[in-house]
C-alpha positions in Angstrom: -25.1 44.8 -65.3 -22.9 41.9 -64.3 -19.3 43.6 -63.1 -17.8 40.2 -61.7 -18.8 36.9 -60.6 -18.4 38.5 -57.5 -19.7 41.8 -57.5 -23.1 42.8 -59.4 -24.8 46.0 -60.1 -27.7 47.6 -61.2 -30.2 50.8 -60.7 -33.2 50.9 -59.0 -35.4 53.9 -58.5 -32.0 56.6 -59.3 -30.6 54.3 -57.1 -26.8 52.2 -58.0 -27.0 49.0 -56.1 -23.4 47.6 -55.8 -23.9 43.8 -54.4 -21.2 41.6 -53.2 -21.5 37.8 -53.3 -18.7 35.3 -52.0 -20.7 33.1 -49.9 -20.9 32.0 -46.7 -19.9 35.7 -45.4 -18.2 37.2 -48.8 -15.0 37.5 -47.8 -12.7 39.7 -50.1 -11.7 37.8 -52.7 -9.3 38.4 -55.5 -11.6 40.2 -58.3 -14.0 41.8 -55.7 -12.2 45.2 -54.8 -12.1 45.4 -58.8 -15.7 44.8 -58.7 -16.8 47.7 -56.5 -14.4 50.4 -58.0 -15.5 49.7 -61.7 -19.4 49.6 -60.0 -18.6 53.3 -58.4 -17.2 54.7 -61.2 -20.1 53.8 -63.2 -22.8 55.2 -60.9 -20.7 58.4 -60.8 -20.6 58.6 -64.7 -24.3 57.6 -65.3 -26.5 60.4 -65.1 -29.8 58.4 -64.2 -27.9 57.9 -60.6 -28.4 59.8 -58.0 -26.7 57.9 -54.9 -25.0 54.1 -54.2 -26.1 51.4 -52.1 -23.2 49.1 -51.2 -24.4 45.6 -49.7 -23.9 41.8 -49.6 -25.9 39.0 -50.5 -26.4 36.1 -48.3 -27.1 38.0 -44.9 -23.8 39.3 -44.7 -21.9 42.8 -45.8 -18.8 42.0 -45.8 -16.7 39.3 -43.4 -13.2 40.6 -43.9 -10.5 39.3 -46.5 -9.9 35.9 -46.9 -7.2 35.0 -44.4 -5.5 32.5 -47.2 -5.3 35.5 -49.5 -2.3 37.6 -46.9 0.9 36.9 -47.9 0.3 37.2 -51.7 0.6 39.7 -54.4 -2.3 41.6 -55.0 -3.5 44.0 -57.8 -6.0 46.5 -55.5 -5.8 46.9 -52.2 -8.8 47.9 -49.7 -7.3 51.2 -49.4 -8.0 51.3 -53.0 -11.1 50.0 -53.3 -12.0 51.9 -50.1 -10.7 55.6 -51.9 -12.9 55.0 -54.8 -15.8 55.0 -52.5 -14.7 58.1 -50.5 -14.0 60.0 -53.7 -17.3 59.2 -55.1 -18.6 63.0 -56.2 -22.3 61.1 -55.4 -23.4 59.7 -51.8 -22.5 56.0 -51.0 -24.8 54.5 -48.8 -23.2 51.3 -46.7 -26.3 48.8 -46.1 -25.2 46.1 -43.5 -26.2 42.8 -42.1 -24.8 40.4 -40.3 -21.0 40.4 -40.6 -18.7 43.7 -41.1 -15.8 42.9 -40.5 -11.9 44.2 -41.1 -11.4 45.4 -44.8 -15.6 45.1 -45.0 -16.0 48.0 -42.2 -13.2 49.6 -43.8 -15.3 50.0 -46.8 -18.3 50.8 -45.0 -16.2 53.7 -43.1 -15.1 54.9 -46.9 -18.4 55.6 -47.7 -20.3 58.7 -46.7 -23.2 57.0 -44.6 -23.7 53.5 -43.1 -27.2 52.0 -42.1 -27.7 48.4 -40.7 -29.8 45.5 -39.6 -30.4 44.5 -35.7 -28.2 41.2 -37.3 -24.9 43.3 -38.0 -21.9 42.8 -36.5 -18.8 45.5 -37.0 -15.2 44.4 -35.9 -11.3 45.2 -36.7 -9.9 42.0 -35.9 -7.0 42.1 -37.6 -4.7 42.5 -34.2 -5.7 39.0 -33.5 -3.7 37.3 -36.1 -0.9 39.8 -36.0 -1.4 42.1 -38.2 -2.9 46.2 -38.2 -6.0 47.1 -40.4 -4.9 48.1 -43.9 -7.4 50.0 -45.9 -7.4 53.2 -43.6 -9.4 52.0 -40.9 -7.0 53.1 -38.1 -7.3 56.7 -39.7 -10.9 56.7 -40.4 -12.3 54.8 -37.2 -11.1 57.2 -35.0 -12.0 60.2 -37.0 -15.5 58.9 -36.7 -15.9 57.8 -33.0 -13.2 59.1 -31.3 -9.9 57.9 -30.6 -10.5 56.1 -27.8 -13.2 54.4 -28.8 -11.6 53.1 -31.6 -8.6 52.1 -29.9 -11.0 49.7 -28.1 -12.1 48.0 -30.8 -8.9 47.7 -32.9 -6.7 46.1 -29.9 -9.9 43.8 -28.7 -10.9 42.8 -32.0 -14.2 42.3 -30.6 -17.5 42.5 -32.2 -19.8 44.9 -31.7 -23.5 45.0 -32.4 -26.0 47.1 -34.2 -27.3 49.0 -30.8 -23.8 49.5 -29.8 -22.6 50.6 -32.8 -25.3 53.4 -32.9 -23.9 54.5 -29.8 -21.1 55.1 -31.1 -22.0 56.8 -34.0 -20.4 54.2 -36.1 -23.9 53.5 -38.1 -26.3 56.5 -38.7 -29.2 54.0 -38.1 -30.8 51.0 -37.6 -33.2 49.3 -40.0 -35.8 47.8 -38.8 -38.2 46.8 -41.7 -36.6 43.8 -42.7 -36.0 44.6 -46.2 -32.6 45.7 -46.3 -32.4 46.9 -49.8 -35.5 48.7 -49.9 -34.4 50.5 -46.7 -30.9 51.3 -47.9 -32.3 52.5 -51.3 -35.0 54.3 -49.2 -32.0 56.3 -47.2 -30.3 56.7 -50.3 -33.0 58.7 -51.6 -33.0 60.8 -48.8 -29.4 61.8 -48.9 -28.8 61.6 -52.5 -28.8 65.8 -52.8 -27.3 66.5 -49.6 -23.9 68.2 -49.7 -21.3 68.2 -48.2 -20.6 64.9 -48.9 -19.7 63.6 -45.1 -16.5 62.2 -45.9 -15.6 60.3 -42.9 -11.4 61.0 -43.3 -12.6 64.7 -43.2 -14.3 64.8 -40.0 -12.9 66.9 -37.6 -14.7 67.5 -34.5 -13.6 64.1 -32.8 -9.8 64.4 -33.2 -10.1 68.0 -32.4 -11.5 66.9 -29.0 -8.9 64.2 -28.6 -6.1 66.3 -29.3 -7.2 68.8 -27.2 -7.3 65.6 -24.5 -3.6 64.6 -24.0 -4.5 61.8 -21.9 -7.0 60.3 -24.2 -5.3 56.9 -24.6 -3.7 56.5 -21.5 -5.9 53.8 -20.9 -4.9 51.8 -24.6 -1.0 52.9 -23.9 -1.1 50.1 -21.3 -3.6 47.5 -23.2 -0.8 47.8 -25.7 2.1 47.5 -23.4 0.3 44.0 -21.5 -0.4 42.7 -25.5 2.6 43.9 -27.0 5.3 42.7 -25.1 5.7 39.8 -27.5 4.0 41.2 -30.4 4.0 44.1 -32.4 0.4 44.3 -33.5 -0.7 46.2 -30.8 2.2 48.8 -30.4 1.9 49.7 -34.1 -2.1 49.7 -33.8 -1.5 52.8 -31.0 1.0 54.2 -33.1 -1.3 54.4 -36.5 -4.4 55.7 -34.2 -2.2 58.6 -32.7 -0.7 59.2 -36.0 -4.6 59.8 -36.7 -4.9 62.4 -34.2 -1.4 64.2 -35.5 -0.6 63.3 -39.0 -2.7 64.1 -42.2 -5.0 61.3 -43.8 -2.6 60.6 -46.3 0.2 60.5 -43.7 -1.2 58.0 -41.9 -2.8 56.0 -44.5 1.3 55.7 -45.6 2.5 54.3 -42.0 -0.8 52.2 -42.0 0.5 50.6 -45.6 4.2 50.3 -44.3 3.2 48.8 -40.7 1.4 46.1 -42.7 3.8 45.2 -45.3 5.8 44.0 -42.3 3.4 42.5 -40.6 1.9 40.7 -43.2 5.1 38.3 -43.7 6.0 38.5 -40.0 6.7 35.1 -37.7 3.9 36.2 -35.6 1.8 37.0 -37.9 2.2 33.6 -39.4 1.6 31.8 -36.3 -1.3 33.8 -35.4 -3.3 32.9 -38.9 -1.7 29.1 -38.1 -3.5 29.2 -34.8 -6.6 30.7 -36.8 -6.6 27.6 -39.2 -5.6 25.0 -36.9 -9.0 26.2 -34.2 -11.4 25.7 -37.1 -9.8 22.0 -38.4 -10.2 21.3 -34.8 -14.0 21.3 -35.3 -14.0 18.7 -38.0 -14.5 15.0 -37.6 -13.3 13.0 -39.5 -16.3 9.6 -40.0 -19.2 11.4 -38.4 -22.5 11.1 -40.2 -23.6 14.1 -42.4 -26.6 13.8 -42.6 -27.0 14.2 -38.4 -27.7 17.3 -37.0 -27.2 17.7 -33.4 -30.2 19.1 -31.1 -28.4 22.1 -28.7 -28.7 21.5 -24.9 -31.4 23.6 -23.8 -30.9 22.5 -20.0 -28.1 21.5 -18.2 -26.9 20.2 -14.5 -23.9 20.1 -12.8 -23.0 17.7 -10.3 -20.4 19.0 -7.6 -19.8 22.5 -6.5 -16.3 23.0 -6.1 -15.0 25.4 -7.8 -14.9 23.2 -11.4 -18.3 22.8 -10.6 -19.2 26.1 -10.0 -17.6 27.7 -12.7 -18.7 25.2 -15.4 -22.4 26.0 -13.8 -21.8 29.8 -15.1 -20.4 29.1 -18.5 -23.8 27.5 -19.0 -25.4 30.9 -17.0 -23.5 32.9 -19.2 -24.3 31.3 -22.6 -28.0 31.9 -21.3 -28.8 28.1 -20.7 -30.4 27.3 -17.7 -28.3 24.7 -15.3 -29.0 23.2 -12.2 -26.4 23.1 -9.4 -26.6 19.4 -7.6 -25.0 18.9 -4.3 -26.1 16.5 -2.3 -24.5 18.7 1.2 -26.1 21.5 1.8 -23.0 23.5 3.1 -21.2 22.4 0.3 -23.8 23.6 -2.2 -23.8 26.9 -0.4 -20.2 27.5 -0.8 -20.7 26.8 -4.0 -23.6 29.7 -4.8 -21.1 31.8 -2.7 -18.2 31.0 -5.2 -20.3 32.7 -8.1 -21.2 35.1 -6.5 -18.3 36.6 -6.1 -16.6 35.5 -9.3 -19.3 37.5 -10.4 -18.2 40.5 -8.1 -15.1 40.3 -9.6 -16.2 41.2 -12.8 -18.4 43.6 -11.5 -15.7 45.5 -10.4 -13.8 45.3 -12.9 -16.5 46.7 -15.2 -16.8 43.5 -17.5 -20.3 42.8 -16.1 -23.0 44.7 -14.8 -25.6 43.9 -11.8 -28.3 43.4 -14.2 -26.2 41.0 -16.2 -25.2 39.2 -13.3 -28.7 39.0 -11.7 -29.6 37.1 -15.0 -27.3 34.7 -15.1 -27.1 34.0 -11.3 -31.1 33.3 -11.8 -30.3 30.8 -14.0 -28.4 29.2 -12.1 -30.7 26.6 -9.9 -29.1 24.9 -6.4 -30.6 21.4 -6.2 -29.9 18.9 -3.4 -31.9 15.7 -4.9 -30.7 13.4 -8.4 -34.3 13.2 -8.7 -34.2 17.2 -9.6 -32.0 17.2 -12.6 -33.5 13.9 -14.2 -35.1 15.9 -17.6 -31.9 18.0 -18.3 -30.9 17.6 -21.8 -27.2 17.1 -20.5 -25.2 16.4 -17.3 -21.7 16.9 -16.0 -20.2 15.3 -13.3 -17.7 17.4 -11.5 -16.8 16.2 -8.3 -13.0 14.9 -7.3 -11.1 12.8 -8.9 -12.3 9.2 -7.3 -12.7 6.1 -9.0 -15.4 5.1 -6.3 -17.1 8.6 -5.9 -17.7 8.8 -10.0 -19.2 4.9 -10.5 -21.4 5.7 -7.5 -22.7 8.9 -9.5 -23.1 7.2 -12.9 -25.2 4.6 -11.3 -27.4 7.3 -9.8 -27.8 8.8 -13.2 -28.4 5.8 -14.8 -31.4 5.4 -12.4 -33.1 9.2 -12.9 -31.5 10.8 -16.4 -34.1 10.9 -18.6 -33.4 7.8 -21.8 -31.4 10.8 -24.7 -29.4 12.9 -21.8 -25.8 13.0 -22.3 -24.1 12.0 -19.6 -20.9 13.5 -19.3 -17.6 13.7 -17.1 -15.7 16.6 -16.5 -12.5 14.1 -15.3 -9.5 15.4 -16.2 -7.8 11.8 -16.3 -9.8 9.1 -15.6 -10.8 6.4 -18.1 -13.9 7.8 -19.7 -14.8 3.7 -20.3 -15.1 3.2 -16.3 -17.9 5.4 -16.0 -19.5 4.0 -18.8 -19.7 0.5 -17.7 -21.6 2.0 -14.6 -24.3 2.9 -16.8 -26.9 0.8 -19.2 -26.5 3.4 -22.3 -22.8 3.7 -22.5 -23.4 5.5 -25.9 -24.5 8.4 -24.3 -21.4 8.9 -22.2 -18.5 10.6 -23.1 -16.0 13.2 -21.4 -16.1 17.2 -21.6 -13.4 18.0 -19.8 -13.0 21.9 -19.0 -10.1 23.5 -17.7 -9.9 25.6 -15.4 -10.5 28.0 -14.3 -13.7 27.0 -16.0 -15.1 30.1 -16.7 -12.4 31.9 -18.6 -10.5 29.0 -20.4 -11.7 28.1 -24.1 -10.6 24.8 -24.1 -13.3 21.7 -23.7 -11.9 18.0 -24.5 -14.7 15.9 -25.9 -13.5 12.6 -25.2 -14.7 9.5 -27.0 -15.1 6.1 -24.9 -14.8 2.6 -26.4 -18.9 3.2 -27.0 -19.5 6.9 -27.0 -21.1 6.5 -30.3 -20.6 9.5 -33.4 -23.9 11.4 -32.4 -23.0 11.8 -28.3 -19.6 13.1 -29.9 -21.7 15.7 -32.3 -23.9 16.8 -29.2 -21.3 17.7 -26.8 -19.1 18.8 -29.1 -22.1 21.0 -30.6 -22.6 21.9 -26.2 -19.4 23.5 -26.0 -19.0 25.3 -29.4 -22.7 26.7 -27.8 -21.0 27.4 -24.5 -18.2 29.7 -26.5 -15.5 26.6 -26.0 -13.4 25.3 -28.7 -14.3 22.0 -28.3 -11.4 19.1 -29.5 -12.1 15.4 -29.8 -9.8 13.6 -27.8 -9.5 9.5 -27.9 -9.8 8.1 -23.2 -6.5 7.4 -22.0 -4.9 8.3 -19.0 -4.6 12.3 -18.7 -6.7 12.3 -22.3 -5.1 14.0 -24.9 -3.6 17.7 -23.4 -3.0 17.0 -19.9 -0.7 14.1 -21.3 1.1 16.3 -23.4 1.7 18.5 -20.5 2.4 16.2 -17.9 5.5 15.5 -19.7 6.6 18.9 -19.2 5.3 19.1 -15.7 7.8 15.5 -14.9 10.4 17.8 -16.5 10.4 20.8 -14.0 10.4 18.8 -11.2 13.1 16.4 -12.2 14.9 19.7 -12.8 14.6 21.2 -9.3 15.7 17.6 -8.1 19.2 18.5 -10.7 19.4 22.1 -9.1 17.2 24.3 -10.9 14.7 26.8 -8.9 11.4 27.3 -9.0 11.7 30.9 -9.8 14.9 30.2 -12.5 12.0 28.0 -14.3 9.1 30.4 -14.3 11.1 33.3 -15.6 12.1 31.4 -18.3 8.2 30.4 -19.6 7.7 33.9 -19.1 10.4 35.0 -21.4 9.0 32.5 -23.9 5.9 34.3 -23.6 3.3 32.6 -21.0 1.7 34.8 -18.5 2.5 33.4 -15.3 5.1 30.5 -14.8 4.3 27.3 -14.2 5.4 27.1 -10.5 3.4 30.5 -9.7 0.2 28.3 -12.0 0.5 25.3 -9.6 0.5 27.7 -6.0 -2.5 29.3 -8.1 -4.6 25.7 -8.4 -3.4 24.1 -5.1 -0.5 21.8 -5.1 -3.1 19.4 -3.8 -5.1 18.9 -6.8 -2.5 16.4 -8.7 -1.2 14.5 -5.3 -3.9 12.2 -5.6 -3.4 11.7 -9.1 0.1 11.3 -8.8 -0.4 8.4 -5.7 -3.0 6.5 -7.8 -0.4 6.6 -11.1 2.2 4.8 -8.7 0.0 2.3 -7.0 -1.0 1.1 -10.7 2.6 1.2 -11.6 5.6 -0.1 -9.9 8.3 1.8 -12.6 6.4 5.0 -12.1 8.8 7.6 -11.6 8.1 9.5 -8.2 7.9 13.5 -7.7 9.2 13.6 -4.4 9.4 17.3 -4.1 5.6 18.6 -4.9 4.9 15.3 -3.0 6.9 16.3 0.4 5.7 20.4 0.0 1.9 18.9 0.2 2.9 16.6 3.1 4.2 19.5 4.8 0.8 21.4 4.4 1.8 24.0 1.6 -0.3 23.6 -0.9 -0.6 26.6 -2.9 -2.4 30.4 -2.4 -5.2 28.9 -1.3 -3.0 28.7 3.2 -0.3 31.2 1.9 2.7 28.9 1.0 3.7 26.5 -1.9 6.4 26.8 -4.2 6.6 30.4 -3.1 5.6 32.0 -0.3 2.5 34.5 -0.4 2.0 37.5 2.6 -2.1 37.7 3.2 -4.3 39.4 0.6 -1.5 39.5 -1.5 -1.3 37.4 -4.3 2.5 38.0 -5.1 4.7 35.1 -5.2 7.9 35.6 -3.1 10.6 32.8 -3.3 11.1 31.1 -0.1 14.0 29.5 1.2 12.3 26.1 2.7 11.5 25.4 -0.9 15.2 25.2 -1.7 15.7 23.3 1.5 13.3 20.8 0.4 15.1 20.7 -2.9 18.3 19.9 -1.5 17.1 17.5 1.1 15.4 15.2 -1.8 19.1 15.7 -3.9 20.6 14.5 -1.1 18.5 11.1 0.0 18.4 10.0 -3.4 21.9 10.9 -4.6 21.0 13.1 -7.5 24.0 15.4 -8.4 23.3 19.0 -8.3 23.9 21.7 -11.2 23.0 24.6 -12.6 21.3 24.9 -15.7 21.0 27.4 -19.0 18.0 28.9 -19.6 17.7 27.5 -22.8 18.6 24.2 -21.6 15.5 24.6 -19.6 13.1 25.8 -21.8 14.0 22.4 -24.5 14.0 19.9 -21.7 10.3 21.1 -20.5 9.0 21.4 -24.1 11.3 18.7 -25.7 9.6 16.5 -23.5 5.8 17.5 -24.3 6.6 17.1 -28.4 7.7 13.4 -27.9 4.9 12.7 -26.0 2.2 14.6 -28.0 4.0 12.3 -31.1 2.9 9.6 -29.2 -0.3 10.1 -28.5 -1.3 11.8 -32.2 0.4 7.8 -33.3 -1.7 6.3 -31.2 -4.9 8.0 -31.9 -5.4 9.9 -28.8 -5.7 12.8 -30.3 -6.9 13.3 -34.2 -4.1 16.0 -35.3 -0.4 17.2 -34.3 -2.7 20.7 -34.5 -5.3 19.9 -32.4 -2.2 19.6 -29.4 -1.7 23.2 -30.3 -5.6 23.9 -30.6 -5.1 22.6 -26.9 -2.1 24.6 -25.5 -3.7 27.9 -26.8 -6.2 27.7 -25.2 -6.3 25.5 -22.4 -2.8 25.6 -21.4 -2.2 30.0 -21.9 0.7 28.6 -24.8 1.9 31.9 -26.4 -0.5 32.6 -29.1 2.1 34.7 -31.2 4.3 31.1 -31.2 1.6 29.4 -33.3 1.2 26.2 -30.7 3.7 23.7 -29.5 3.9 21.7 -32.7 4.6 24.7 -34.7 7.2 26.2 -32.6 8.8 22.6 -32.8 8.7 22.7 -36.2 10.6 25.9 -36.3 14.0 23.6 -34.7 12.8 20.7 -36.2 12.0 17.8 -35.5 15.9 16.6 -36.9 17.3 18.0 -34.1 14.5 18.0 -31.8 14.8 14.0 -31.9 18.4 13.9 -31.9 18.2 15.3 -28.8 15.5 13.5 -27.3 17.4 10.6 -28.4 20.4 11.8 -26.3 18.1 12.5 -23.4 17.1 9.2 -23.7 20.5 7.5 -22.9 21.2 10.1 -19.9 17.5 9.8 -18.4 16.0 6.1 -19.5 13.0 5.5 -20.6 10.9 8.2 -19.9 13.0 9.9 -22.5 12.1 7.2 -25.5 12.0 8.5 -28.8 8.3 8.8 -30.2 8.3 6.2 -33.1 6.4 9.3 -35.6 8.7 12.3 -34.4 11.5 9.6 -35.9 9.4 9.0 -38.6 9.0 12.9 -39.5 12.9 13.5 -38.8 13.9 11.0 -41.3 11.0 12.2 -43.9 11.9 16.0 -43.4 8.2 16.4 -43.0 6.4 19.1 -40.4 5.2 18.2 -37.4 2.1 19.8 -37.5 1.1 18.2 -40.2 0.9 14.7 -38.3 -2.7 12.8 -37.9 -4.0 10.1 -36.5 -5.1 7.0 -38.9 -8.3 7.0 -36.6 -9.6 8.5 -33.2 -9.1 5.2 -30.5 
């Protein structure tokens, strides 16, 4: 019989089928927890039933709750839904493909056995945007694999899959049939008489083992510490899984349903679910046709192996997509091979990789010498330095060898996408995809649109980097492109403030504080003060008002240029990469104060933290007004994740929206008569003062 629009059920061989429906990955929806505890109690009161099947429809079990849905008053809960199903005085079978995730594993945990498809996926994600599970999982989980185990999962949020899940004990079984419901209802009939029912919050060999283990989460305790120094998901996710180990059920389910309520409506937690939103807008573009569907890249090349080059060679290894390696020195090209092999090392070590994983993906990896060698790849990046001359000279090359439907693509991170265009015949076909580095680990890829990069190139390599597990944003050629000009603001900032009399180390604590992971001083010793010099020389030479950095520009002339010979902005003792302040740095400082007659002072911490991001909000107005970039939340779909902006502060836009933009352009327009013009108010963050309107709100009439 029909229980909801989003829940049916009906028997089948003694069997209750309970099927959930809220397509594309049924989501808990308002009406669907009612759905499955009227469907339970009905199987238990019908005595032609013998056991329950719970499943989805659509390939899916259940995907979670629907993210829109936290915040508001609800009738049932999950934990209510979910204690229906462990009360049930007959056997409740969980059948589950593809997605089971949050509340939808803590419903398969509520019932007494869970069977699934090669296809499934379980996860608690729910750390992610802030918040803890809610519907008992941190009680059951570890009950059922151990606390560790679960501990794992809950502070990662990661996914794991049917064969790993087994493992684990987390599913009895894997189907294999391909008939999910006659499988489930198949196992149903098995169990359907055997008792004890195996309610999972009763299981007690696992937490009798952990408790007799004091130093079973060691190992989380500091997982939690690193995550949860600005955030309180994390710490409260330890505290709820150790409350599992030495509370009753019922106990902990309580501290589970109080952690939550205040999470639910935190400021992080907000954020968090902003930044959730804002990533998947990001994928959307706006004009491009419908009805095309864009082929993936099967086969790649890179051109250049330095260590862009390299590491955007295995991001294609380790999405399983073959890529060749082009360098056209053979020394350089074996530095290169070198490079990934020990990035690969690394991980080794650090257990994030094994030798047969990396043998794999090194394989794929193919070093080539000759243009000739790449010239059927479905797709080709150039990645070489950051020369006007060196980049036509490769785009004619390409021109002559790419097979006619290859994208041709730059991994620039500021040259005119248009230039290398014009060196080629088929300027449709070229557009940027700009990585950031280090490529390997960042999330960030730039798709950037030239004057004719037509819709489908666009669709392809954005489609190439969602493939690659990127978040690819489309991003309108201009000088820097869309995030490095937001952040070069900020960058002109901290060095104009060391010229006033701020240090190095004053300026790093203070992003750290805010919530980044390293400072940006200890970032640019970490990338080679090198890499932005040329940049920075070819800027003035097309400029004559361009406003000098004198003191990055002196500390590379004297030969420090980062980690990479032991000193830049700090100083670093060998094989250690610890940054120690260093007097000649302040020296430096002073000297440049002094020659250009810059007055000296010293500055608040919060004066420092608004003139660095003050700075990056006017100009990220500019370029949304412009239409560099499609969205104000795209810029924070870029600081996430390719600038390490602190994910529990929503994005740059955001946290500017919590001051305002009011204030924030009364004092850029302040700034503006101390400092000039570099300081100019953006004609929409004026526009959004005077409206009272949100920042992160702003788009672009059209991508230019």
């Amino acid at each position: 019989m029909e229980q909801t629009a989003l829940v049916s059920y009906r028997v089948q061989d003694r069997i209750g089928v309970i099927t959930v429906f809220n397509p594309p990955l049924n989501a808990l929806a308002p009406g669907m927890r009612e759905g499955v505890i009227d469907s339970v109690r009905e199987a238990n009161l019908d005595p032609n039933v013998d056991a329950i099947v719970l499943m989805g429809a659509g390939g899916h079990f259940i995907a979670g709750a629907d993210i829109r849905q936290f915040g508001k008053a609800r009738s049932v809960s999950t934990r209510d839904s979910a204690a229906v199903i462990a009360n049930s005085s007959k056997p409740v079978v969980a059948a589950i493909d593809g997605y089971c995730l949050g509340g939808g594993l803590e419903h398969a945990l509520a019932c007494h056995y869970r069977v699934a498809t090669r296809r499934a996926r379980f996860g608690l994600p729910e750390v992610k945007i802030g918040l803890v599970p809610a519907g008992g999982g941190t009680q059951r989980l570890p009950r059922l694999i151990g606390a560790q185990a679960a501990l794992d999962l809950i502070l990662s949020g990661r996914h794991v899959d049917a064969d790993e899940a087994v493992g684990l004990g987390l599913v009895a079984t894997e189907l294999s049939s391909g008939d999910l419901q006659s499988d489930a209802i198949a196992f149903a009939r098995q169990v359907a008489h055997d008792r004890p029912l195996p309610a999972v919050h009763e299981m007690t060999e696992k937490r009798q083992a952990d408790q007799a283990n004091p130093s079973v989460l060691d190992n989380a305790r500091k997982v939690a510490a690193r995550q949860g120094r600005h955030i309180k998901a994390p710490r409260y996710a330890l505290e709820l899984v150790e409350a599992s180990l030495n509370q009753p059920f019922e106990e902990g389910l309580r501290l589970e349903h109080t952690y939550f309520s205040e999470l639910e409506t935190s400021d992080e937690a907000r954020a968090l679910r902003y930044a959730f939103f804002a990533e998947r807008t990001a994928a959307k573009i706006p004009g491009a046709p419908t009805d095309y569907k864009p082929a993936p890249v099967t086969s790649a090349a890179v051109i250049g192996a330095g260590t862009m080059g390299s590491g955007i060679a295995m991001v294609f290894a380790d999405a399983g997509i073959p890529v060749k390696l082009l360098e056209v020195s053979p020394e350089a090209l074996e530095r290169g091979m070198q490079r990934i092999a020990s990035t690969y090392a690394i991980k080794l070590k650090r257990n994030s990789i094994t030798q047969a994983e990396i043998d794999e993906r090194i394989a794929l990896i193919q070093p080539v010498e000759r243009y000739e060698d790449i010239a059927q790849c479905d797709a080709v990046i150039e990645a070489v330095f950051e020369r006007i001359d060196l980049k036509i000279d490769i785009f004619n090359r390409l021109e002559a060898v790419m097979k006619p439907d290859a994208l041709l693509l730059t991994n620039s991170s500021a040259i005119d996408i248009n230039v290398m265009a014009g060196a080629t015949r088929r300027p449709q076909l070229v557009a940027g995809s700009h990585f950031f580095a280090p490529a390997n680990v960042m999330k960030l890829c730039e798709i950037v649109k030239g004057d004719s990069t037509s819709p489908e190139t666009i669709l392809r390599a954005a489609k190439m980097g969602r493939d690659l597990g990127k978040i690819s944003v489309v991003v309108g050629s201009c000088d820097g492109f869309a995030a490095n000009r937001s952040r070069a603001a900020l960058v002109t900032e901290m060095m104009l403030l060391l010229e006033e009399g701020a240090l190095p180390q004053q300026i790093d604590k203070v992003m750290i504080d805010f919530g980044y992971p390293m400072g940006p001083f200890a970032v640019s010793d970490l990338s080679g003060l090198d890499v932005s010099y040329d940049t920075r020389k070819r800027r003035a030479a097309a400029d004559p008002t361009y406003r000098k950095l004198h003191v990055p520009d002196r500390l590379v002339e004297m030969g420090r240029h980062g980690q990479k010979n032991g000193a830049g902005w700090y100083r670093y003792e060998p094989g250690d990469r610890t940054p120690h302040p260093d007097e000649v740095v302040g020296q430096v400082i002073a000297q440049v104060a002094k020659d250009f007659g810059i007055a000296q002072r010293s500055f608040s911490d919060e004066e420092v933290l608004r003139r660095l991001l003050f700075a990056s909000v006017n100009e990220a107005c500019k370029i949304v007004d412009e239409g560099k970039a499609l969205r104000a939340s795209d810029i924070d779909v870029m600081w996430l994740n390719g600038f390490g902006f602190p994910r529990h502060r929503g994005g740059l836009m955001y946290w500017a929206d919590g001051i305002g933009a009011a204030e924030i352009h009364r004092q850029v327009c302040a700034w503006h008569e101390t400092y000039g013009k570099r300081w100019k108010p953006a004609s929409l963050l004026a526009e959004i003062a005077n409206s009272g309107g949100r920042l992160r709100d702003a788009v672009a009439s059209k991508l230019s």
